[in-house]
C-alpha positions as YAML, in Angstrom:
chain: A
units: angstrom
residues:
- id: 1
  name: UNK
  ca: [-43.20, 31.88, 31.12]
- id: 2
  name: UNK
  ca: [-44.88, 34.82, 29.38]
- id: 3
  name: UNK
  ca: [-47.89, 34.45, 27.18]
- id: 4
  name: UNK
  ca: [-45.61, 36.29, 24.44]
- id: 5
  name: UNK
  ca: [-42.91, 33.78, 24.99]
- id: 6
  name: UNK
  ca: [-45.69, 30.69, 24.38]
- id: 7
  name: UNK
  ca: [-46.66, 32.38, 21.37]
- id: 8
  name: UNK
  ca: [-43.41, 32.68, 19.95]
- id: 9
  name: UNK
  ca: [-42.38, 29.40, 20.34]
- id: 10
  name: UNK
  ca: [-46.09, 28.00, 19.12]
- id: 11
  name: UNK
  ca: [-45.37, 30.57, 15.84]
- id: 12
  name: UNK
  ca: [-41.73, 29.07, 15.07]
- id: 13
  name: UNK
  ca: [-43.10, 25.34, 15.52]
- id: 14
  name: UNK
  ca: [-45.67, 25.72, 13.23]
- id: 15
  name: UNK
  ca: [-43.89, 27.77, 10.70]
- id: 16
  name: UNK
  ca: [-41.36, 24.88, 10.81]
- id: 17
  name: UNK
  ca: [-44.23, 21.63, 10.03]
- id: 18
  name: UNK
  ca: [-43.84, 20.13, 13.72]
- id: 19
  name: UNK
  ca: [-47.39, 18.34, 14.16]
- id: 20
  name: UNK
  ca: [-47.37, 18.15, 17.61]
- id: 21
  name: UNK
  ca: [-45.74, 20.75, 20.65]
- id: 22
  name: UNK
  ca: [-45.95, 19.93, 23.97]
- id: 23
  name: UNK
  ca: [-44.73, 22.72, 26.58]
- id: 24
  name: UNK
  ca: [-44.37, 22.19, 30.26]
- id: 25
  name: UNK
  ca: [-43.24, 25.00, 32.90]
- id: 26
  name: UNK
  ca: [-43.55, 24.49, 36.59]
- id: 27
  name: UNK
  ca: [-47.18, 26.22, 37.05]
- id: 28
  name: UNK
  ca: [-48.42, 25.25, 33.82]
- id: 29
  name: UNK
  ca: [-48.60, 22.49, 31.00]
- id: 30
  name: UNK
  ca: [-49.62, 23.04, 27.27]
- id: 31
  name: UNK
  ca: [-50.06, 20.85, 23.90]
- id: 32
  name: UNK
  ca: [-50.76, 21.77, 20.64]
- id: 33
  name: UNK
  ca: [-51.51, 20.04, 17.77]
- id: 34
  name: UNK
  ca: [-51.47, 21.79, 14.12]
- id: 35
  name: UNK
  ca: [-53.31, 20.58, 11.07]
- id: 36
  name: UNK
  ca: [-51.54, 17.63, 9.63]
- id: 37
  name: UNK
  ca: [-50.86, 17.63, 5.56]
- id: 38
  name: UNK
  ca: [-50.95, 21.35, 5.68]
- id: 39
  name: UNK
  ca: [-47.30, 22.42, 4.31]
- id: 40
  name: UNK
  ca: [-45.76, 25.92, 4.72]
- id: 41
  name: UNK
  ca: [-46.30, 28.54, 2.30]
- id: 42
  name: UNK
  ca: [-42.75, 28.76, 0.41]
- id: 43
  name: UNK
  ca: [-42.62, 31.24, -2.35]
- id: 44
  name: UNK
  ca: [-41.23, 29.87, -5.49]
- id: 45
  name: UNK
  ca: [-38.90, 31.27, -7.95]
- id: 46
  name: UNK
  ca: [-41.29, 30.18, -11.26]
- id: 47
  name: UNK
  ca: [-43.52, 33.03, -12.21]
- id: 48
  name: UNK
  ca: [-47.07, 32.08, -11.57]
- id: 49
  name: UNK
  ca: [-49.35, 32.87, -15.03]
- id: 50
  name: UNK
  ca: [-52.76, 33.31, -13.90]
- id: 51
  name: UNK
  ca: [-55.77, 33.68, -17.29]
- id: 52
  name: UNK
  ca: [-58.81, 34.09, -18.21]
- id: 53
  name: UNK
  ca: [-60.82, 30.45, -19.20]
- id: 54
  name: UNK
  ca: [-61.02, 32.04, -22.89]
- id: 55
  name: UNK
  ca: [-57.61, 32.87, -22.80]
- id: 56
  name: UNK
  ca: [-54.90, 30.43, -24.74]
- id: 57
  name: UNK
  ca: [-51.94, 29.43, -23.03]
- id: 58
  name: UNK
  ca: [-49.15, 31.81, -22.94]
- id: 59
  name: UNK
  ca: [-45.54, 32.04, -24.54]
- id: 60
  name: UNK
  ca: [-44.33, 31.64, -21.28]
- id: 61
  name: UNK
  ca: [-46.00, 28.06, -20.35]
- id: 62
  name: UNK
  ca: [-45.42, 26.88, -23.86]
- id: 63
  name: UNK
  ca: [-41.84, 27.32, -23.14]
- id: 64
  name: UNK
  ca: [-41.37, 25.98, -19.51]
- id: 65
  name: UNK
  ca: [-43.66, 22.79, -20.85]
- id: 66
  name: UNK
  ca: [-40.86, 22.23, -23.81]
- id: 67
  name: UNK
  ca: [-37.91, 23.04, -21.92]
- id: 68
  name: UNK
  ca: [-38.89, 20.38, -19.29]
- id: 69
  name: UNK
  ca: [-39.79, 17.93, -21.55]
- id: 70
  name: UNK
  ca: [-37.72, 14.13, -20.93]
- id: 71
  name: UNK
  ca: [-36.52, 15.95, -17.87]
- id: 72
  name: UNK
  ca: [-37.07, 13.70, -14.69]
- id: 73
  name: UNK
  ca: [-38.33, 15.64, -11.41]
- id: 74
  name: UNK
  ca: [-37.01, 14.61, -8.03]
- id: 75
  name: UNK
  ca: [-39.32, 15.82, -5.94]
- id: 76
  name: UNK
  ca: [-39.09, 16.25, -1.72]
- id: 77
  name: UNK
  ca: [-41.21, 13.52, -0.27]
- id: 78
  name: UNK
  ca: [-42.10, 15.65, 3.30]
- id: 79
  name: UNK
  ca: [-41.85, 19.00, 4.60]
- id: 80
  name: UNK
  ca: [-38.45, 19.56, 5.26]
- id: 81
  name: UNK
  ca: [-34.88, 22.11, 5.21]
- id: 82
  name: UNK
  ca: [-32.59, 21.71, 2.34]
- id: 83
  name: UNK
  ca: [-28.76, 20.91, 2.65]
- id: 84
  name: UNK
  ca: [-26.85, 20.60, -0.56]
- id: 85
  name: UNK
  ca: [-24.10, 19.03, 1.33]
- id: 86
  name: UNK
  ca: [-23.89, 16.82, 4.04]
- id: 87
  name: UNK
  ca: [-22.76, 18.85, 6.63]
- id: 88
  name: UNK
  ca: [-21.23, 22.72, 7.08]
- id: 89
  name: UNK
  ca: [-17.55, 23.41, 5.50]
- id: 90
  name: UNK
  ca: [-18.06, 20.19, 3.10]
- id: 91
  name: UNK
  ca: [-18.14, 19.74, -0.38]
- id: 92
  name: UNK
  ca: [-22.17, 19.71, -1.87]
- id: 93
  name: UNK
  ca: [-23.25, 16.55, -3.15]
- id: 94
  name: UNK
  ca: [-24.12, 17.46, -6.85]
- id: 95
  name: UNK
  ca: [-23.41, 20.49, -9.01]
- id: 96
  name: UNK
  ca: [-25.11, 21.44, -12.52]
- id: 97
  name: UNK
  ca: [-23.94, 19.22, -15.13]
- id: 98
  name: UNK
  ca: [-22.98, 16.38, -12.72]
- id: 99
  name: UNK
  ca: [-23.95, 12.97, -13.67]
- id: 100
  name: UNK
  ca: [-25.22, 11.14, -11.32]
- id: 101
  name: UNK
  ca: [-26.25, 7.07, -10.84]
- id: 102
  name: UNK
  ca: [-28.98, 5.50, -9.53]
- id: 103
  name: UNK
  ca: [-28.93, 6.12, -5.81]
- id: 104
  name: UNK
  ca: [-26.07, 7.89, -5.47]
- id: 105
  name: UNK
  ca: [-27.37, 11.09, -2.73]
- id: 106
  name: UNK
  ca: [-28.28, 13.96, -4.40]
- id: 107
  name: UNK
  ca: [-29.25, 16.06, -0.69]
- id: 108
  name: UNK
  ca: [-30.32, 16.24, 2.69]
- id: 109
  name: UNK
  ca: [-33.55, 16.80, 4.15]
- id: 110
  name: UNK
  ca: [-33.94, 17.67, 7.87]
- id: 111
  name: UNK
  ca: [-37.48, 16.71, 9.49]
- id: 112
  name: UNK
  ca: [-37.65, 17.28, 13.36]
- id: 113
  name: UNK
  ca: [-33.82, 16.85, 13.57]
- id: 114
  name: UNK
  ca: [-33.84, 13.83, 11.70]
- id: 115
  name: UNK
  ca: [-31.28, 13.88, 8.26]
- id: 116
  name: UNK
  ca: [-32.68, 12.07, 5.52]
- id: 117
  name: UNK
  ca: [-30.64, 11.63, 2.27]
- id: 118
  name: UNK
  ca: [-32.74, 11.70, -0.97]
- id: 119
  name: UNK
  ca: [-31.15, 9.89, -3.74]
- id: 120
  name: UNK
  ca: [-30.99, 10.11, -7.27]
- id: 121
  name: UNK
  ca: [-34.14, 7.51, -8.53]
- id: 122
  name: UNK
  ca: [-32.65, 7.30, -11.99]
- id: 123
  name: UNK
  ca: [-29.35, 8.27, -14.22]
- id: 124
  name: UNK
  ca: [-28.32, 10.73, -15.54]
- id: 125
  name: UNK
  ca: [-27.36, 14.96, -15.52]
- id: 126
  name: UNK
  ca: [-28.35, 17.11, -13.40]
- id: 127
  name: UNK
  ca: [-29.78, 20.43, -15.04]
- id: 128
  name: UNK
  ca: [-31.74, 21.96, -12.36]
- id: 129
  name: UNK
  ca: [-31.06, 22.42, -8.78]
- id: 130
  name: UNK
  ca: [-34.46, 23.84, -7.99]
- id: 131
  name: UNK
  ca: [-33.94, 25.25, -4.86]
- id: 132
  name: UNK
  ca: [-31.57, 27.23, -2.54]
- id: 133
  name: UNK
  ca: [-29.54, 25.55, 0.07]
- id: 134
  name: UNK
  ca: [-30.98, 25.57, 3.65]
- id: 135
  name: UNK
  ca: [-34.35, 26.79, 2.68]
- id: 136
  name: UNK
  ca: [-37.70, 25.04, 3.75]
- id: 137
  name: UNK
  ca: [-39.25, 22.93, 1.32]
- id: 138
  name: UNK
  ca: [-42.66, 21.45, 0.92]
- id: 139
  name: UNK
  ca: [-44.06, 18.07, 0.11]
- id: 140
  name: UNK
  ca: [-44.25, 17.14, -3.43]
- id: 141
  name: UNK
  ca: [-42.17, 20.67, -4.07]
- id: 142
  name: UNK
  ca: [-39.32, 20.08, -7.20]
- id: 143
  name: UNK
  ca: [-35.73, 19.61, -6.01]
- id: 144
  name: UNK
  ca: [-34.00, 18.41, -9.00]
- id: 145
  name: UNK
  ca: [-34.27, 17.95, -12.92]
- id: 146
  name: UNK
  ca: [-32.36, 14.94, -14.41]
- id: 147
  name: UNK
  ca: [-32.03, 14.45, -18.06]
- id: 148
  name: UNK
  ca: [-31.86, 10.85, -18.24]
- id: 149
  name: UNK
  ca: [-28.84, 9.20, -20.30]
...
């Protein structure tokens, strides 16, 4: 194996969250560990509003802060890919405007090639699917907005 071809596959395990790589070829043995509770860098679709400290808060955080208000966040408890449904070719689990029930599953996330369902932690409508299928989420990043009943 080529020191290009260690690289690569060092880059793409990291860039995925795997803590730990271990790589053995027949005239050599590596292992890697990466920073634990260091998430990738995902790019979100909310503008960021960066002030000055003398500055008041702007139109556009006043109005994000009201229109969220009695909404309940479900938000991804590890680093992980996003599947809206529970497998390729099948229906998604929730759509805007579904209603939902208390543990009824709302998505997938895949860590290390394990599927974990997230359920819904309360009842009610879904307003906000707040991110795109099959993209890599963070810990502690949004993934739904419920208005309660």
């Amino acid at each position: 194996m080529n020191m290009d071809t260690l690289k690569e596959i060092v880059k793409v395990a990291k860039d995925q969250g795997v803590a730990e790589l271990k790589v053995e070829a027949k005239d050599f043995k590596v292992e890697v560990s990466f920073m634990t509770g260091v998430a990738p860098v995902i790019h979100h679709a909310q503008p960021i509003v960066h002030h000055a400290p003398a500055q008041t808060s702007s139109p556009v955080q006043v109005k994000a802060a009201a229109t969220d208000a009695g909404l309940h966040v479900i938000k991804s408890p590890f680093v992980g890919t996003f599947y809206a449904a529970p497998s390729p070719g099948k229906p998604v689990y929730t759509k805007l405007g579904d209603k939902v029930k208390v543990g009824q599953a709302l998505c997938v996330l895949e860590a290390m090639k394990i599927m974990n369902e997230i359920d819904a932690d309360i009842a009610g409508e879904i307003v906000e699917i707040c991110v795109d299928n099959e993209s890599l989420v963070e810990f502690g990043q949004p993934l739904f907005k419920i208005k309660p009943n």
